[in-house]
Structure formats: structure tokens, C-alpha cells
VEXDREN-2710 file (C-alpha; in Angstrom, 1 decimal):
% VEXDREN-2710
k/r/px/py/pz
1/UNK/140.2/61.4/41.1
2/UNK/142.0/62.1/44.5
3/UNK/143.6/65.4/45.8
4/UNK/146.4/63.0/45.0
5/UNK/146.2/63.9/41.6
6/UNK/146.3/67.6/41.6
7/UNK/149.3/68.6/41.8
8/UNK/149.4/69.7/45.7
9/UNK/152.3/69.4/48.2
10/UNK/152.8/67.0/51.2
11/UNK/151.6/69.6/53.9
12/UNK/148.2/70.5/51.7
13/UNK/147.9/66.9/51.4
14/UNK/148.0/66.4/55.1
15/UNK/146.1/69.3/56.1
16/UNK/143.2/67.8/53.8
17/UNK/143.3/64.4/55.8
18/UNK/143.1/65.7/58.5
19/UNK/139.8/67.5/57.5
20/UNK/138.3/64.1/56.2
21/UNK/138.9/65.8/52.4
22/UNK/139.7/62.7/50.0
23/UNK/137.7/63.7/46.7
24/UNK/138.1/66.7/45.3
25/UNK/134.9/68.6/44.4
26/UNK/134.1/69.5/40.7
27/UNK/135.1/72.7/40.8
28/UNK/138.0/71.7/43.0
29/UNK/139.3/69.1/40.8
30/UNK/139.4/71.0/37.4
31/UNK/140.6/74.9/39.2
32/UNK/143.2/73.9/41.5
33/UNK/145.7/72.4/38.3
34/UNK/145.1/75.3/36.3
35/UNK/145.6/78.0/39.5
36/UNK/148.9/76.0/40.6
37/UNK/149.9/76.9/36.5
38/UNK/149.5/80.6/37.6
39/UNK/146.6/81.3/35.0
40/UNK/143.7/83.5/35.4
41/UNK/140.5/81.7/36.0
42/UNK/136.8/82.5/35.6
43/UNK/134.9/80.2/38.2
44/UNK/130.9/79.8/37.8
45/UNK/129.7/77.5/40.0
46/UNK/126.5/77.3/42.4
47/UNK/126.9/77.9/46.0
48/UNK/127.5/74.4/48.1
49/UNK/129.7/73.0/45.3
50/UNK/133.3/73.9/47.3
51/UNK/134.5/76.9/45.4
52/UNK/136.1/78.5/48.6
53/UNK/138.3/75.2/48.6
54/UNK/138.8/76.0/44.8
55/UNK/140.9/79.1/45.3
56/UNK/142.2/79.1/49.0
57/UNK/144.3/75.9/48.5
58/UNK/146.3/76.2/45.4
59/UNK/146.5/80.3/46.5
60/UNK/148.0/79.2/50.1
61/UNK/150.5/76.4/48.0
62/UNK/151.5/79.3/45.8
63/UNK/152.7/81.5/48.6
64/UNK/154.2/78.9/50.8
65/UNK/156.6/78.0/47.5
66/UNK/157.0/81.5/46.7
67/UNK/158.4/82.0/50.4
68/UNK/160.6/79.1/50.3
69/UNK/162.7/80.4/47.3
70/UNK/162.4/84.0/48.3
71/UNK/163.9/84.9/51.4
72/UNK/162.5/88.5/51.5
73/UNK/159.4/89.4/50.0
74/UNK/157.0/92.7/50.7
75/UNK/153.5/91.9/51.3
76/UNK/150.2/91.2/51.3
77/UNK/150.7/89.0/48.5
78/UNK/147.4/87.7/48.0
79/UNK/143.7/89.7/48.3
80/UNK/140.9/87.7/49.0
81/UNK/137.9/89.7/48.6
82/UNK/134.1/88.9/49.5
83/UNK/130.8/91.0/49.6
84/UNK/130.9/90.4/53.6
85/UNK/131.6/89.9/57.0
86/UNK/130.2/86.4/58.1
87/UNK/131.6/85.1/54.6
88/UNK/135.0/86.6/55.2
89/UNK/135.1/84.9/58.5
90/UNK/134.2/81.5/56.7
91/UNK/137.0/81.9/54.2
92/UNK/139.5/82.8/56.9
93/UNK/138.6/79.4/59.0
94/UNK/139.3/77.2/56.0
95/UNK/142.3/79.1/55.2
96/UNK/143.3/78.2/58.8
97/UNK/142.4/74.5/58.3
98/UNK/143.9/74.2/54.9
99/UNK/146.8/75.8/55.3
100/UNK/147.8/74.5/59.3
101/UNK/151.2/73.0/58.3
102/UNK/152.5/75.9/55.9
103/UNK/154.4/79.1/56.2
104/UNK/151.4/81.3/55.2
105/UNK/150.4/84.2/57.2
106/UNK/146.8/85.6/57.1
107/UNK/144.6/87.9/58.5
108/UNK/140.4/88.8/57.9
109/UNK/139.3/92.3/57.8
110/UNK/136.2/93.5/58.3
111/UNK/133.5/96.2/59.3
112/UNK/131.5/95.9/62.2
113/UNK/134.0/96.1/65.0
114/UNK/137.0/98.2/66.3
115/UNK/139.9/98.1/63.7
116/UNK/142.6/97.8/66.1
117/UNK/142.8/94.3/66.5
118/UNK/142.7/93.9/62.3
119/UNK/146.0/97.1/62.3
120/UNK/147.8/95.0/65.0
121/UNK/147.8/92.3/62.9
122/UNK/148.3/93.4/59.6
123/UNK/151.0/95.7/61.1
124/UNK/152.7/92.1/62.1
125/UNK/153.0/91.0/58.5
126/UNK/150.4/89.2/56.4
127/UNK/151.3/87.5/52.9
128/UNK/147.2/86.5/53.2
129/UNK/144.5/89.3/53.4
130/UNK/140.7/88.5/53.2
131/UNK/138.5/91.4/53.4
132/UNK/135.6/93.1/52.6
133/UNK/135.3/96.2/50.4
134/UNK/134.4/99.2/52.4
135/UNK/136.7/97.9/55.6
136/UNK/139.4/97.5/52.8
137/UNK/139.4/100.9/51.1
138/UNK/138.9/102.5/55.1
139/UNK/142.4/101.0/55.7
140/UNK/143.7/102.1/52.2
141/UNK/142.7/105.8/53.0
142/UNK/144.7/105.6/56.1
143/UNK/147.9/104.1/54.4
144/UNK/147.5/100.9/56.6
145/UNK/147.5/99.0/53.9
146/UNK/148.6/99.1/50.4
147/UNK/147.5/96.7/47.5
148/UNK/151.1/97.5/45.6
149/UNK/152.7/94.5/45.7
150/UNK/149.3/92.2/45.5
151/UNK/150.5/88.6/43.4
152/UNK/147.3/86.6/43.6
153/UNK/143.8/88.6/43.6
154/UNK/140.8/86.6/44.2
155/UNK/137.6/88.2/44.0
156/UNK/135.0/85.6/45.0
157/UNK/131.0/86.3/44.8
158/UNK/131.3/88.6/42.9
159/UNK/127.9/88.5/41.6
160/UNK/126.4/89.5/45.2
161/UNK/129.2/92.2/45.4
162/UNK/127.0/93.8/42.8
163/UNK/123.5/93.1/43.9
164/UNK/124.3/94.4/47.3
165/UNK/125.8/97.8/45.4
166/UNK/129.7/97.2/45.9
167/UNK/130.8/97.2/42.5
168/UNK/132.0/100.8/42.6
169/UNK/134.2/100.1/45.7
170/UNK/135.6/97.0/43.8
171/UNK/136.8/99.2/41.0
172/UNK/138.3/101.4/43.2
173/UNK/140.1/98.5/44.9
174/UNK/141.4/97.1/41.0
175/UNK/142.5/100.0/40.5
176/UNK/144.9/100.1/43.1
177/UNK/146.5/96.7/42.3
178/UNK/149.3/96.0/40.0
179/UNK/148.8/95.3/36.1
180/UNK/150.9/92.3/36.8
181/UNK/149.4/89.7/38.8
182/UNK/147.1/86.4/38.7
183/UNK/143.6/87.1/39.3
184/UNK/140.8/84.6/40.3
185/UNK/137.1/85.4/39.4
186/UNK/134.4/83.7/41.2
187/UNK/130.7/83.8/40.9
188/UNK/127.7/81.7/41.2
189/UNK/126.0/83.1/38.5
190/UNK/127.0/85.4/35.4
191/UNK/124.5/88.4/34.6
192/UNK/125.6/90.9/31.9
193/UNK/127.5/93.4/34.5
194/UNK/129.6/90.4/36.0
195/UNK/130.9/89.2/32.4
196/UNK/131.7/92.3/31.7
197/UNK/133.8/93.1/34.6
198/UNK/135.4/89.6/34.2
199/UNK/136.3/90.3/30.5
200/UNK/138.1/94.2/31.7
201/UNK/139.9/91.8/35.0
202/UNK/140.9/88.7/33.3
203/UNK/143.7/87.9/30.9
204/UNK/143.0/84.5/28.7
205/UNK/141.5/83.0/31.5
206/UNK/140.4/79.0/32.4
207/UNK/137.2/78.5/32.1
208/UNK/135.5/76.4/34.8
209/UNK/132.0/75.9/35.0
210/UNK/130.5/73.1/37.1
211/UNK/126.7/73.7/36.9
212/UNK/124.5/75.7/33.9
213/UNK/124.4/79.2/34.8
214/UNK/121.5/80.6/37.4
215/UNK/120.8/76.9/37.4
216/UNK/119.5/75.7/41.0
217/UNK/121.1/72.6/42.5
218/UNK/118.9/69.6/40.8
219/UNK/118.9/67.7/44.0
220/UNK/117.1/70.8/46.2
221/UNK/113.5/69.6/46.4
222/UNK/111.4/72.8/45.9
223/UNK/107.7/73.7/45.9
224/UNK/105.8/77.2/46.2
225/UNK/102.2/77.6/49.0
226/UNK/100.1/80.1/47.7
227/UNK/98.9/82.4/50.7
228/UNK/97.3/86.0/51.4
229/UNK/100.7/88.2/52.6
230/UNK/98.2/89.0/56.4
231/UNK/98.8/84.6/56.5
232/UNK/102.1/83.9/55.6
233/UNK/103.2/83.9/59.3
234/UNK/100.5/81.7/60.3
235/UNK/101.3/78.9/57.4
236/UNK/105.4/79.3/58.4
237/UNK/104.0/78.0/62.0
238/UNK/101.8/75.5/60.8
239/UNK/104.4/73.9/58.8
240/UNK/106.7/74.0/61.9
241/UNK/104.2/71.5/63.6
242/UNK/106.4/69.2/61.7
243/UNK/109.3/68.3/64.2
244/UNK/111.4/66.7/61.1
245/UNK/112.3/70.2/60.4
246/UNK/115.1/70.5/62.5
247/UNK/117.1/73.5/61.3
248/UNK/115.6/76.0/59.1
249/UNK/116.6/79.1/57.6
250/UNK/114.2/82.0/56.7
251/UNK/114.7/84.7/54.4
252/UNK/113.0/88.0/55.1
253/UNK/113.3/90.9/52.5
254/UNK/113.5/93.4/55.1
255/UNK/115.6/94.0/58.6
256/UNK/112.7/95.0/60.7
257/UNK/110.4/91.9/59.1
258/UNK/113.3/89.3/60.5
259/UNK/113.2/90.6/63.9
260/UNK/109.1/90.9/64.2
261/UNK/109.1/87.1/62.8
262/UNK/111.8/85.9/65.1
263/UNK/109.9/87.2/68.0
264/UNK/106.3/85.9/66.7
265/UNK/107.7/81.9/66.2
266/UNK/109.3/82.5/70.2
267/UNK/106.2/83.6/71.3
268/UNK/104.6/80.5/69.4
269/UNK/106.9/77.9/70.9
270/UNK/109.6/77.8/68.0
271/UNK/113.4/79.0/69.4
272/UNK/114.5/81.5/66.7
273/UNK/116.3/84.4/66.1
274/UNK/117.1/86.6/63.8
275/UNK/120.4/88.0/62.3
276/UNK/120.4/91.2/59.5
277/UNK/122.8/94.1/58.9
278/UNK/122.0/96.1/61.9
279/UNK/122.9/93.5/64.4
280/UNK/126.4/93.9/66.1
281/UNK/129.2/91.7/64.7
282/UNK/128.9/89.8/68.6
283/UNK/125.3/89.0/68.3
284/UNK/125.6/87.9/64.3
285/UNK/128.1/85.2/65.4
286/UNK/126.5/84.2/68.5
287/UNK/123.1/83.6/66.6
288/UNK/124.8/81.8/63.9
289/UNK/126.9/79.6/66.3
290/UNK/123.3/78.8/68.2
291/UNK/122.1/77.7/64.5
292/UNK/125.4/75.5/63.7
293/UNK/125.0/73.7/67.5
294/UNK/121.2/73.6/66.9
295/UNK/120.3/75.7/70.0
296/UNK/118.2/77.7/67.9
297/UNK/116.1/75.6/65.5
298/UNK/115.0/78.8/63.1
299/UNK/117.5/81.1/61.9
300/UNK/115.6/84.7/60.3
301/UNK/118.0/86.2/58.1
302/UNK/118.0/89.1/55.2
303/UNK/120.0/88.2/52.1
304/UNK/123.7/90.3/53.0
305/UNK/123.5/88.7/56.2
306/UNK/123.1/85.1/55.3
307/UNK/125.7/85.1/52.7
308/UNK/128.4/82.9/54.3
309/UNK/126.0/80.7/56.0
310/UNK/127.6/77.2/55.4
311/UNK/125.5/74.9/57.9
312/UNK/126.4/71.6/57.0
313/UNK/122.9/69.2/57.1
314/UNK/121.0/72.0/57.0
315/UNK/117.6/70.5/55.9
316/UNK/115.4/73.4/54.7
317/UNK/115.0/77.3/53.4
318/UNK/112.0/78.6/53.4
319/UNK/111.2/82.3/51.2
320/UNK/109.2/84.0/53.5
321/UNK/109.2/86.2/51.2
322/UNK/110.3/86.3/47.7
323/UNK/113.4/88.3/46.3
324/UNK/113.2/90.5/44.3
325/UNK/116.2/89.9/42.0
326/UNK/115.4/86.0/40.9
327/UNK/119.3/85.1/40.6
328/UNK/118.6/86.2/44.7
329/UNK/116.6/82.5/44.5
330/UNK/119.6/80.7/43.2
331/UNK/121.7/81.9/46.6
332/UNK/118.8/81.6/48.9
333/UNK/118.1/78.2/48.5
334/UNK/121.5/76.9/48.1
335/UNK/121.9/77.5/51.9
336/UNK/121.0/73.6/51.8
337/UNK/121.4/70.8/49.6
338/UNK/125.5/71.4/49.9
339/UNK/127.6/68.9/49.3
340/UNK/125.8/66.5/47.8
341/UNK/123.7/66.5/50.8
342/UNK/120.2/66.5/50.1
343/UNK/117.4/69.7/50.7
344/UNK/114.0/71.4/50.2
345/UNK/113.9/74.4/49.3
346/UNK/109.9/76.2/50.4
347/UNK/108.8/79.5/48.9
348/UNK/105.5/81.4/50.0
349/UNK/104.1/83.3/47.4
350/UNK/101.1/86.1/48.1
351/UNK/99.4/87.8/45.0
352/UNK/101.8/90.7/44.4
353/UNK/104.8/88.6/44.5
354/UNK/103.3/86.3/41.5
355/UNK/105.8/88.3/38.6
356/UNK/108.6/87.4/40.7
357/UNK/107.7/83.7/41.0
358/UNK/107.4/83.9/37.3
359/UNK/110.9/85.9/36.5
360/UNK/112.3/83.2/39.0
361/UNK/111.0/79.8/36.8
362/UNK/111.7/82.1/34.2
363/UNK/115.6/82.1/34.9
364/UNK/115.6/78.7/35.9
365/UNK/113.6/77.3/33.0
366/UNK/111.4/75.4/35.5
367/UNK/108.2/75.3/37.0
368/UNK/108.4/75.1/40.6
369/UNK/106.2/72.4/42.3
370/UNK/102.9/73.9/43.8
371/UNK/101.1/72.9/47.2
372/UNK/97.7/72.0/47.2
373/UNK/95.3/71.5/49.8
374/UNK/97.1/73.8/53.0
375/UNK/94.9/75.6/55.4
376/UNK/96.1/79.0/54.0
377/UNK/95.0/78.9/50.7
378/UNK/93.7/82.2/49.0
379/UNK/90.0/82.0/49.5
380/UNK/90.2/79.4/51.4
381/UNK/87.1/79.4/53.9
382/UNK/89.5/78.4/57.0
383/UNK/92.2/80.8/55.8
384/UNK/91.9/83.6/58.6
385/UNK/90.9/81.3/61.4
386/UNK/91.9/77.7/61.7
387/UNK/92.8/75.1/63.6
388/UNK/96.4/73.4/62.8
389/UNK/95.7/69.9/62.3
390/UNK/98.0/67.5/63.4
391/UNK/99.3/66.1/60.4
392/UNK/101.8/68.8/58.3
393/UNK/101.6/68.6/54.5
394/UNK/105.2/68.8/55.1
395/UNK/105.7/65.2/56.4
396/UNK/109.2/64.5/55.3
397/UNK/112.0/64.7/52.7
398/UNK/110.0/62.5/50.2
399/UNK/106.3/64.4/50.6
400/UNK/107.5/67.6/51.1
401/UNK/106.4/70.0/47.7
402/UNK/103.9/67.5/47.4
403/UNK/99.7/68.3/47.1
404/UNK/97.2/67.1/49.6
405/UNK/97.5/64.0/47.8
406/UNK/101.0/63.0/47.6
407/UNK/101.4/64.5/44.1
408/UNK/103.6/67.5/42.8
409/UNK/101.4/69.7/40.9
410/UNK/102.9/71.7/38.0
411/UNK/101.0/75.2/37.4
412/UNK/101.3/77.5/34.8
413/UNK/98.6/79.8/35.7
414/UNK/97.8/80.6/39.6
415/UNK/95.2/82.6/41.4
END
């Protein structure tokens, strides 16, 4: 199967090539016929697996038609909405790439900055708008922008626009589009409060679902170190000895944690830095373009902030700490292994965070891999002084989640 096959236009078509697209995706390849037929759809499908692809293109073909045989039309057409900032920013870039060679106007809206610049455009005309929620009902309030004559709605991540407590300003946003319209429903997994809102939004919808629900990407290599919390900082460094690690990305749960571990691996030797919620728009992007160019070898990052992270060869995760909401796990570590591209996927786990390990393998009907034999152990006699050695237990892409040994050790009962 090529884009060839799906129905898409010459321009598309040429706006693909020239981003080296030739296959379509999964998810690509069995939404994009059904969206072009103007049917709702209900997308599950992990993060990495090209969902953003899914919906932009046919959305940005539909316009582009709709303007052709339409001389005068009142707009925004089409709402893109996502939980936040660096993942509207993301969706806006491939809408520029995708859509290069058609007569599609967008713009991304945002919190974090000035507004002018985002009035000015939409001002201009937009058929396009992708936005997030509170930025979005800010410029409702002020009549900048209305949602009245909205064709195409596409409310992507929708399972994070819950976890990070949006779901109210959603329903305030539905409520303000027209009963008439397609409406696009993405999520990476598909907890009781999602389906719900997806059977109240949707209208006989396509169902598309690439991977098992809450299922991790099989390819994402993953392994759990047992360690006292007072050590986790200590084992993060040792592993680091290991140069193969290139570009990592650490999740903290808390803003204040990122920053204090940031400035503890500079201190140590290891460029990092950390980006979080409370960090100016500027310094978000400037961090996260230092990641993508590999300036910075260690990215910190709480869970809102990293969503819209899409690092291309982006070898490992590490869970700091663990989250607390264990479909949390399925986003976290599928920062890596996009693509097809492979990924290892390291979670430190201290005594009081063993019933989230648990409701995490519960969810994902797997035991994750233990690590045997590291310095940090609980009880271990060299746990609160010690010496790094010079060989990691992380040694590479084939060792790493391995035991002192070489082997993966499965564990049903720890400490």
C-alpha cells in the first residue's frame, strides 16, 4: 500500500515526496479513505504510530476542494484541538509541510505568550485553527473567534485532555459548534470517561484501531531498577556512565523535582535541562530545540510538558519517577520507539511506588523486566556510598533490562 492508493490529490501527493512519506502508516492507511468519505471516526492508536498525519492530511484535502468549488465561504472551517502548547506547535508544522502546495490557510493558538500575534492572524482569515482549550475559549469570550461555522472538528489526545483536567473546557468548546459537522476523535488509549464522550460526539463513526488498547509498543525494550527514593539520582548518573545513551528523556512527577535534577546531572558532568509548565513559552522551545540538535543530551520533563515531544531516534525514557495514572506509562514511554524505530523504555521504582508498578503491568498485562545486580539496590551494602564502576549494566540496546547476568528476570513479588 502507497499514499498512491488513498485517494489523495496531486498536491498532497507531492507535498508527501517531498517529506520522504511513501508508505502510509497503519493508522494512516485505514483513516485517511474513510475521512476523505466525510465520516466520523474514532481513532485509538498509541503514540509514535502517525495519527497526527491521520487527520491533518485528508482534513487539509477536504478544505482545499471545498474552496475550489466554493468561491466564498465564512470561516474557521476546521478546529483542531490538543491538550497543549508544544503539541499544537507540532501539529501546526506538519500542517505546513503537508499542506505546502494547497490553498489552505492556518494558524496555532496558544497560551503562554502575548495574543496579538495569534488576533492578527486569525483576523487575516484562517479556514485552519489548531488550538488549545483555555487559549481557545479566552478568544471566544472576546468574540475573536467564533466556532459557528466549524465543518471538520478534530479533537486529538483526547485522553490527556482529561488527565490533565480539560474535559470541562472541551464541553464548553462542543457546545459551541454546530450540530452539523464531521468530527474526528483521537486517543491513545480509551478509559471509561473517553468512550463515553466519544459515544455523546460521534455519529456512526469508523472505527480504527491500530494497537490493543493501553497496550505499549511491543518493540520498546523495558525493564524496572529497584532503588531507595534518597538513591534514585545517584543510579540515573550511574547509568549515564554509559555514553551509548545519547538522548534521553526523563520524566519527573513534579515541576520543582525537574529543575533540582536538571541542575544535579550539570553539576555531575551530564548537559541537561529541564522544561515543565512554569517555564516561559521561549525557554520550552529553546530547550526542546537543544534536545532535537542534541546540544543537550538529557531532557527533564513533567508529563503536560512533554506531550508533543516527537524526537525522531530518540533512544531512551527513563521514569524517574513513576506516574501515577498507569495509562500515564503508555504516553511516557512512547516518546521513543516511534516509527518503527526501535527503544528502551527504564523505570525506577522505590518502595512506595510498588502499587503503581503493579496497576501499570496490571493494565498492560505484562510483567516488566527487572534489573538485578545494580549498585543501588535496596539493602544493598554499597547502596549509600559507592563507587561507579566502569562498566554500566546498561551496555547497549541488546543488554539493556537485562540482570547482572545478561538475563531478563521476571518478578512477581519484589522487596
Amino acid at each position: 500500500m502507497s499514499f498512491n492508493n488513498l485517494q489523495l490529490i496531486e498536491p498532497v501527493l507531492q507535498a508527501l515526496g517531498k517529506e520522504g512519506y511513501t508508505k502510509p502508516t497503519p493508522i494512516q492507511e485505514k483513516s485517511i479513505p474513510s475521512i476523505l468519505q466525510k465520516r466520523d471516526l474514532l481513532g485509538c492508536a498509541q503514540t509514535g504510530t502517525g495519527k497526527t498525519a491521520a487527520f491533518t492530511i485528508p482534513v487539509l484535502q477536504l478544505i482545499h476542494e471545498q474552496k475550489k468549488s466554493i468561491q466564498f465561504l465564512q470561516r474557521p472551517l476546521a478546529l483542531i484541538l490538543t491538550p497543549t502548547r508544544e503539541l499544537a506547535i507540532q501539529i501546526g508544522e506538519s500542517i505546513e509541510a503537508y499542506g505546502r502546495f494547497l490553498n489552505v490557510k492556518h494558524t496555532v493558538v496558544f497560551g503562554g505568550l502575548p495574543q496579538h500575534n495569534q488576533v492578527q492572524a486569525i483576523r487575516k482569515g484562517v479556514d485552519l485553527m489548531v488550538a488549545t482549550p483555555g487559549r481557545l475559549l479566552d478568544l471566544m469570550q472576546q468574540k475573536i473567534v467564533s466556532l459557528s461555522h466549524i465543518q471538520y472538528f478534530i479533537l486529538d489526545e483526547a485522553d490527556r485532555m482529561l488527565d490533565m483536567g480539560f474535559i470541562h473546557d472541551v464541553k464548553r468548546i462542543i457546545a459551541q459548534l454546530p450540530a452539523r459537522r464531521q468530527t474526528l476523535f483521537f486517543s491513545a488509549t480509551m478509559p471509561p470517561a473517553i468512550s463515553k464522550l466519544a459515544s455523546v460526539l460521534l455519529k456512526d463513526p469508523v472505527k480504527v484501531e491500530v494497537t490493543p488498547v493501553s497496550s505499549v509498543v511491543e518493540i520498546i525494550e523495558q525493564s524496572v531498577y529497584f532503588t531507595e527514593k534518597k538513591n534514585k539520582r545517584s543510579l540515573l548518573i550511574h547509568l549515564l556512565q554509559n555514553k551509548s545513551i545519547e538522548t534521553v528523556l526523563v520524566f519527573t512527577q513534579m515541576k520543582h523535582a525537574a529543575d533540582k535534577l536538571a541542575h544535579k546531572l550539570n553539576a555531575a558532568g551530564i548537559r541537561a535541562e529541564a522544561i515543565h509548565g512554569d517555564k516561559s513559552q521561549h525557554s520550552r522551545q529553546r530547550a526542546l530545540e537543544n534536545f532535537k540538535t542534541r546540544k543537550t543530551r538529557v531532557l527533564v520533563a513533567t508529563d503536560i510538558a512533554a506531550r508533543g515531544i516527537d524526537i525522531e531516534e530518540l533512544t531512551h525514557v527513563i521514569n524517574f519517577d513513576l506516574p501515577n495514572v498507569p495509562e500515564t506509562y503508555v504516553h511516557r514511554i512512547g516518546r521513543t520507539g516511534r516509527a518503527g524505530a526501535g527503544g528502551i523504555a527504564i523505570s525506577f521504582c522505590d518502595p512506595n511506588e510498588k502499587p503503581l508498578l503493579n496497576d501499570i503491568q496490571k493494565l498492560n498485562r505484562r510483567f516488566i523486566p527487572v534489573v538485578d545486580g545494580h549498585p543501588f539496590e535496596p539493602g544493598s551494602v554499597n547502596s549509600n556510598m559507592h563507587k561507579v564502576p566502569s562498566t554500566s549494566p546498561v551496555s547497549s540496546f541488546k543488554n539493556a533490562g537485562t540482570g547482572s547476568r545478561g538475563r531478563k528476570i521476571f518478578r512477581q513479588k519484589t522487596y
